[in-house]
C-alpha positions in Angstrom: 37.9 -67.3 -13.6 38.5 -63.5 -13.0 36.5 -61.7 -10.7 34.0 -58.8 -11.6 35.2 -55.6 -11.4 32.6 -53.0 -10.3 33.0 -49.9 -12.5 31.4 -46.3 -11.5 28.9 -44.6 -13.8 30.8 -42.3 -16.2 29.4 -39.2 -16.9 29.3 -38.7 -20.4 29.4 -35.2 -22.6 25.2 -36.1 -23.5 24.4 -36.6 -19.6 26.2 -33.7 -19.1 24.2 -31.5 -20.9 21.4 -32.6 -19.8 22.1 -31.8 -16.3 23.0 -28.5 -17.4 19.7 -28.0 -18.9 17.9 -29.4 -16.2 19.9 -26.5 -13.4 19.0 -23.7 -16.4 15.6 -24.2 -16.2 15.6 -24.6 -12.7 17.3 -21.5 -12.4 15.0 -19.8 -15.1 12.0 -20.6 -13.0 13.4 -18.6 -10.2 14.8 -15.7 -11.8 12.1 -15.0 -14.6 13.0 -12.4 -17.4 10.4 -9.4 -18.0 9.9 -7.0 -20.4 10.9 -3.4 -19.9 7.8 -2.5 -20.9 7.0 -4.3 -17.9 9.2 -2.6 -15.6 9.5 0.9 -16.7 7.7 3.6 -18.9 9.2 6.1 -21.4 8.7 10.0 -19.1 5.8 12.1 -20.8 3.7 9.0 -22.1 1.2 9.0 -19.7 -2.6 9.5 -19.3 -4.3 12.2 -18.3 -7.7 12.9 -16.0 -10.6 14.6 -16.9 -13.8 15.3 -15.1 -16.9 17.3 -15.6 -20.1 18.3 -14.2 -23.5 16.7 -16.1 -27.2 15.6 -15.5 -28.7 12.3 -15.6 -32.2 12.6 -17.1 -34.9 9.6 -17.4 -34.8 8.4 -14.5 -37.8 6.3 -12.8 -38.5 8.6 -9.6 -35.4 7.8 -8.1 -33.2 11.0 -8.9 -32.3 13.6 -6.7 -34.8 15.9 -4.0 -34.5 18.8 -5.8 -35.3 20.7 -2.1 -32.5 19.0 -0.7 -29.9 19.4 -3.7 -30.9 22.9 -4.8 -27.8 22.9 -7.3 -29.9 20.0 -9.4 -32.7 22.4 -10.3 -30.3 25.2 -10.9 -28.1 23.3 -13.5 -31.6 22.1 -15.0 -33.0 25.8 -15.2 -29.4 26.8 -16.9 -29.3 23.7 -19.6 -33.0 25.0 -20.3 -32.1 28.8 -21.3 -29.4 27.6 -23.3 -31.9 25.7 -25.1 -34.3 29.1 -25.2 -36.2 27.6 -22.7 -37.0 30.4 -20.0 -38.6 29.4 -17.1 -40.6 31.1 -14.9 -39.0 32.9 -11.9 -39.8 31.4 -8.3 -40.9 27.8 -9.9 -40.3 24.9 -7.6 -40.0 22.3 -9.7 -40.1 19.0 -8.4 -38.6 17.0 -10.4 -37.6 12.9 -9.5 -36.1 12.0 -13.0 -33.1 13.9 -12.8 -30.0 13.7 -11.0 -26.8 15.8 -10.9 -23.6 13.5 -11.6 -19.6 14.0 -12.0 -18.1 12.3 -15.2 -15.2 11.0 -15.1 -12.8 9.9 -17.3 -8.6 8.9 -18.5 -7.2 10.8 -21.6 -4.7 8.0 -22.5 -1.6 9.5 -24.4 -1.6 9.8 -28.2 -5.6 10.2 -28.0 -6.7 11.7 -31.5 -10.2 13.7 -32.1 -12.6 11.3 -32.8 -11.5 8.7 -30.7 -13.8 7.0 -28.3 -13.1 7.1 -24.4 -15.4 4.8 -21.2 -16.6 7.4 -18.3 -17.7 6.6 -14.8 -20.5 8.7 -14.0 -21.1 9.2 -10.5 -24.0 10.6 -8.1 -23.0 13.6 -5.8 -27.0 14.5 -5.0 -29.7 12.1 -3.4 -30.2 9.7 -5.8 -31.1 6.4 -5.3 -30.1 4.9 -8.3 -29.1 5.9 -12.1 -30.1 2.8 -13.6 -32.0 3.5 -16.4 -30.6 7.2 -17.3 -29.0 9.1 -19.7 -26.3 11.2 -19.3 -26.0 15.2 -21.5 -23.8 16.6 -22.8 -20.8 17.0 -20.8 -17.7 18.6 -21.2 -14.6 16.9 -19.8 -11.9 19.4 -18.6 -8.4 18.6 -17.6 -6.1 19.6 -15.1 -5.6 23.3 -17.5 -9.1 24.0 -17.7 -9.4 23.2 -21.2 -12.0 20.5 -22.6 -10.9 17.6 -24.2 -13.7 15.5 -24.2 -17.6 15.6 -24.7 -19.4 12.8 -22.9 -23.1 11.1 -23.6 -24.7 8.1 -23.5 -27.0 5.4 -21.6 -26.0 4.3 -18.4 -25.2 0.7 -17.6 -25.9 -0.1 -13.8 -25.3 -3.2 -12.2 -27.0 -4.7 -9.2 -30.8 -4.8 -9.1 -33.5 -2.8 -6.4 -36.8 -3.0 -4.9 -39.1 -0.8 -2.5 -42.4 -1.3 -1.6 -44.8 -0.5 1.5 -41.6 1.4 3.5 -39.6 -1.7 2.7 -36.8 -1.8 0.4 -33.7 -4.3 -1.2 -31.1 -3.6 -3.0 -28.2 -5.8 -5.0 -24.8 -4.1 -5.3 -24.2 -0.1 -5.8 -26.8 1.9 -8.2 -25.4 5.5 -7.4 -23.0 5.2 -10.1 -22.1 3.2 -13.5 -20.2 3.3 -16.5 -20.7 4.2 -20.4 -18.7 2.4 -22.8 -17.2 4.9 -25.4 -19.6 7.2 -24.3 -16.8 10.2 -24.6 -15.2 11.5 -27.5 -12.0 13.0 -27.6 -12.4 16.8 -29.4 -8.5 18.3 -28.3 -5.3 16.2 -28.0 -2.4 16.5 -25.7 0.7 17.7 -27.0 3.4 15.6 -26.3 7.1 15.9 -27.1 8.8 12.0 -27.0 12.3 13.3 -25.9 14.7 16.0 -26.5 16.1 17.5 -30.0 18.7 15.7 -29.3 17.1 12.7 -28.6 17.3 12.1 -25.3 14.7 10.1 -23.5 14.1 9.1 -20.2 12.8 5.7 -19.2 11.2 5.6 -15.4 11.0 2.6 -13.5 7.7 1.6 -11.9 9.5 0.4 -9.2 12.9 2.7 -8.0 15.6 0.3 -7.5 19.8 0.2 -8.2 20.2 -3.3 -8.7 17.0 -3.2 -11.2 18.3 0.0 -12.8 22.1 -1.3 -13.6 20.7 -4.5 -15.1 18.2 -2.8 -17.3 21.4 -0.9 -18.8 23.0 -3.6 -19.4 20.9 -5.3 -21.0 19.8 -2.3 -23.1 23.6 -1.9 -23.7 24.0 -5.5 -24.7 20.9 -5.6 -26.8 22.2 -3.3 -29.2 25.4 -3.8 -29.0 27.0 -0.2 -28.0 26.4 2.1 -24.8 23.0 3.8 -25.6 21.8 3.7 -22.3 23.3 5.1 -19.1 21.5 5.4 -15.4 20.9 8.8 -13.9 19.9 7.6 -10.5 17.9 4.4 -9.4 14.4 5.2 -10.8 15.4 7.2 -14.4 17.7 5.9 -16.7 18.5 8.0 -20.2 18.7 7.0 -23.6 20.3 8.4 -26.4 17.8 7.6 -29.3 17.8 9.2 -33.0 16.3 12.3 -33.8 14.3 11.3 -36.2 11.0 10.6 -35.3 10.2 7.1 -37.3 13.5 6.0 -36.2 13.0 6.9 -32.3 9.5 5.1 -32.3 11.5 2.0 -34.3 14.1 2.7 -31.2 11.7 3.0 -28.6 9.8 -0.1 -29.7 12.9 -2.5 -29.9 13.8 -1.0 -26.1 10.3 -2.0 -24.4 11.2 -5.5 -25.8 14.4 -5.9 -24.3 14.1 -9.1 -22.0 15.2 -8.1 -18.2 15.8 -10.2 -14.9 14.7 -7.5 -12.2 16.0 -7.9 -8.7 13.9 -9.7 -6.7 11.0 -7.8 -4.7 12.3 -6.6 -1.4 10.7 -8.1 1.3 7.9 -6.4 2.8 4.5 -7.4 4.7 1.2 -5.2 4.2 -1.4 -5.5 7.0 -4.6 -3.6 6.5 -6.2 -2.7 9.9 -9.8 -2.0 8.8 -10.2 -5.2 6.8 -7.9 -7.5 8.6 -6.3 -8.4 5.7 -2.2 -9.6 5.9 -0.4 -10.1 2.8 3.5 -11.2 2.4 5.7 -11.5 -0.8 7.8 -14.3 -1.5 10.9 -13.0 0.3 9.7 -12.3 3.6 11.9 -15.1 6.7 11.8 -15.3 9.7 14.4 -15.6 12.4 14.0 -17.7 15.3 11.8 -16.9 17.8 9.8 -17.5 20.8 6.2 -16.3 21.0 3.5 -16.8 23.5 -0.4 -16.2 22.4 -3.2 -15.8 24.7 -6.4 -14.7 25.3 -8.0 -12.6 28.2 -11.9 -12.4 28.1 -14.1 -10.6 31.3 -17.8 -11.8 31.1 -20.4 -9.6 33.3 -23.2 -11.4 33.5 -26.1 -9.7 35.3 -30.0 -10.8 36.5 -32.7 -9.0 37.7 -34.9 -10.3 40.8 -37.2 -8.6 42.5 -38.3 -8.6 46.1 -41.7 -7.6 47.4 -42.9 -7.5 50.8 -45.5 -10.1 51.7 -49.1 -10.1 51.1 -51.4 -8.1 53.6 -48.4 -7.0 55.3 -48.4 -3.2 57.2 -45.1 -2.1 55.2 -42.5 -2.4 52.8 -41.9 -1.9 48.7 -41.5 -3.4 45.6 -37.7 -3.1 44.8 -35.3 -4.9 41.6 -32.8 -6.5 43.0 -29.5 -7.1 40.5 -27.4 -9.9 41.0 -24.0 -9.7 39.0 -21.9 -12.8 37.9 -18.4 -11.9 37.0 -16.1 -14.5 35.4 -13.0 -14.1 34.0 -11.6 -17.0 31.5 -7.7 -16.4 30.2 -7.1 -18.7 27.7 -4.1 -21.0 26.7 -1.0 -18.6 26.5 1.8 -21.4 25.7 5.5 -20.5 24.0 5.7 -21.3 20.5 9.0 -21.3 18.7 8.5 -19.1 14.9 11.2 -19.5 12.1 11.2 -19.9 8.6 13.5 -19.5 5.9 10.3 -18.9 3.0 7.2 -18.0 2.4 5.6 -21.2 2.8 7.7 -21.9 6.4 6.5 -18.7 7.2 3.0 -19.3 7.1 3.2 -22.8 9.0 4.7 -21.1 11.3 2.1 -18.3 12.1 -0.4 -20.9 11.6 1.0 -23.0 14.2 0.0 -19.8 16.7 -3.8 -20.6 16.1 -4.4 -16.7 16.2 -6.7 -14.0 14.4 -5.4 -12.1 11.6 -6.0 -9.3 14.4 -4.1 -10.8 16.3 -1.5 -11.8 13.9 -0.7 -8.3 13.5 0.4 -7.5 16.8 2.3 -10.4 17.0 4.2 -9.5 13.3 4.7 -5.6 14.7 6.2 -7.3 17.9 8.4 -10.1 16.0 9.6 -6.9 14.0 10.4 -4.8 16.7 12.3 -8.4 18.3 14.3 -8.0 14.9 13.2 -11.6 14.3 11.0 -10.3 11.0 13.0 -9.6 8.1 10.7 -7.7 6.2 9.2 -3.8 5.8 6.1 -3.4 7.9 3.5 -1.6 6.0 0.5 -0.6 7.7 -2.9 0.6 5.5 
């Protein structure tokens, strides 16, 4: 009778394969491709910012004190003699249904006459709220001076309000809102896509070298000859056609190019006036030690008063205070911090039991202890 031999597993060509497969998508979870559309924008394509003074009429007694925003009534008494209104010289008029506003507004590039645009109007007088108004006719100047826009509409407030009897509530903001469309564009922007010898320059969102030499690569690769070439980390040129259906066909088949950007350089943001402490993925930490405590001084003081007896010859009636002064200092033990991810991380500045105030002392002094690799921002 011959004895079982034990054989190992082979590994066939199918299995094979399929551990491939299984690493590349592990792989492509970690490093996802983006678009460059994503990652970078063509130079000159860009919006543009316009503002303009207007008025906000119909309002329900809740527009600007014309005594205490004197400009209100002046910009009224001007639309009104453009309209061959003339009004009497020295009039006070006292008027609660109007309300002087600045419209806002972005030009986005390629913007034809015609077009509609959404403004933000917004309060700059004593109103209490704009709900229910209408904003004129403004114009909407650029940067140059010149208008490029002419803005009306009805205002759309959200939130809600209430007064009655000196008391008051109110839901959310009412000094300003929005209209939807309610610009339309009457001048465009020139705009010149490139050289004459069709140059163009792509800009990163982001400046980076790694990000930069992989975008030309891939842009290289993509169509198969050197088109693109970096400048510096943040620009990167293109030599495109001339022709201009053929540079938007060229343009157009760049944004599309699939990119694997470098990953996000490590960097912790801590907000002082909210609190708020936000880290990317590749912030670690190094080992350290950290002690956390808490010193708090209570003053506690009570009133008494002595007075002399009654019927008595002499004496007065004096407030005595009687202070009680304790002072508490709270657990201050030596915690070891380290973590290799984002997830480690956070256990571990969890494990302090501290305040997000308190966390960000403790991050500035784990950075200056070289034990937080990471950028410290501070907003």
């Amino acid at each position: 009778m011959r004895n079982p031999v034990s054989r190992r597993p082979t590994l066939t060509l199918g299995s094979l394969m399929l551990v491939l497969l299984i690493a590349l998508s592990a792989f492509s979870h970690l490093a996802r491709a983006e678009k460059v559309r994503d990652l970078a924008s063509f130079a000159g394509v860009r919006d543009n910012q316009l503002v303009g003074y207007g008025l906000v009429v119909g309002l329900d007694g809740s527009g600007d004190q014309t005594m205490q925003a004197p400009f209100t009534g002046q910009s009224l008494n001007n639309m009104l003699s453009q309209l061959g209104i003339t009004v009497p010289p020295g009039t006070n008029m006292q008027l609660r249904n109007v309300a002087a506003v600045m419209v806002t507004a972005d030009l986005p590039p390629f913007a034809q006459p015609g077009q509609r645009l959404d403004v933000v109007v917004s309060s700059i007088g004593n109103a209490r709220s704009l709900r229910g108004g209408t904003l004129l006719m403004t114009p909407l100047k650029g940067a140059d001076g010149d208008v490029y826009a002419l803005a009306q509409g009805n205002l759309l407030i959200n939130g809600a309000g209430a007064e009655s009897a000196g008391s008051s509530v109110q839901i959310s903001h009412q000094a300003a809102g929005r209209i939807a469309g309610g610009a339309m564009v009457e001048q465009t922007v020139p705009l010149a896509l490139g050289s004459r010898d069709g140059v163009l320059e792509l800009q990163l969102n982001q400046a980076d070298f790694g990000t930069a030499e992989r975008v030309v690569r891939a842009i290289n690769d993509t169509f198969d000859y050197p088109v693109a070439s970096a400048r510096n980390g943040g620009v990167i040129a293109l030599n495109g056609p001339t022709n201009a259906n053929s540079r938007v066909n060229f343009m157009a088949r760049v944004e599309n190019v699939d990119v694997t950007p470098m990953p996000a350089r490590a960097k912790v943001v801590l907000n002082s006036r909210t609190g708020s402490i936000v880290l990317n993925g590749s912030v670690t930490l190094k080992r350290a030690a950290v002690a956390h405590g808490n010193l708090s001084i209570v003053i506690d003081t009570a009133f008494g008063v002595s007075q002399p007896a009654p019927f008595s010859r002499g004496g007065e009636t004096t407030v005595v205070p009687d202070s009680d002064i304790t002072i508490d200092e709270g657990q201050g033990t030596l915690q070891v911090v380290e973590g290799a991810n984002l997830l480690d991380v956070v256990d571990a500045l969890n494990a302090l039991g501290a305040t997000p105030n308190d966390l960000m002392s403790i991050l500035e002094a784990l950075k200056a202890a070289g034990s937080l690799r990471a950028e410290l921002e501070i907003i």
